[in-house]
N, C-alpha and C positions, 0 to 999 in steps of 0.2 A: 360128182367126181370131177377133177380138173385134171388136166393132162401134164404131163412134165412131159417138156423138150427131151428128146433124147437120141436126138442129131447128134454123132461123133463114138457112140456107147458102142462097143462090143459084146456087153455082155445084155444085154435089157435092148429086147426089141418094143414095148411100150410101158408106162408107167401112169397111174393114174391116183389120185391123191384125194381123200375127202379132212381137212383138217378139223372140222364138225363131231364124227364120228372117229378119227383115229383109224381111220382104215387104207390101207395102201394094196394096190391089186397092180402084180406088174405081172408081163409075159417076158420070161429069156426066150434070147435067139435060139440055144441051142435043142432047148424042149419047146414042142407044139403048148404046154400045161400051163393053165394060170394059175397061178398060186395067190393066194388071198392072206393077206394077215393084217387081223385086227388087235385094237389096242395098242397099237403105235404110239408113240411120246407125241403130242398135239406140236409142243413146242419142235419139236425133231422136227415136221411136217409142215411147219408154219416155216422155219430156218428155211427149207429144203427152196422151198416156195417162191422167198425172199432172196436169197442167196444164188447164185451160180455154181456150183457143186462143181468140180472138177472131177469126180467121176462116180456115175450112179453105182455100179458095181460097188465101190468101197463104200456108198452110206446106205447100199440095201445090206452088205454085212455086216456091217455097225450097226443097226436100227432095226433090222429086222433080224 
């Protein structure tokens, strides 16, 4: 699992990322719950990775 920055997020207090597996496991701030979801688009995750995302909130509701 590799970690996403997530200095600046409101809504995502960590996010972690396997683009191997397609699996993405983030914690929101507002709930103590991890939510796990697999099967994620490789290439979405690979983007996520490479790119600087202007804000994780909108590409956990797009992608997940």
């Amino acid at each position: 699992m590799y970690p996403i920055s997530t200095y600046g997020s409101t809504a995502i207090e960590t996010m972690t990322v396997n683009p191997f597996t397609g699996s993405v496991k983030v914690r929101f701030v507002n709930t103590p719950d991890i939510q796990y979801r697999f099967l994620t688009s490789r290439r979405a995750i690979l983007s996520l990775m490479i790119k600087d995302t202007d804000s994780l909130g909108q590409w956990v509701n797009c992608h997940l």
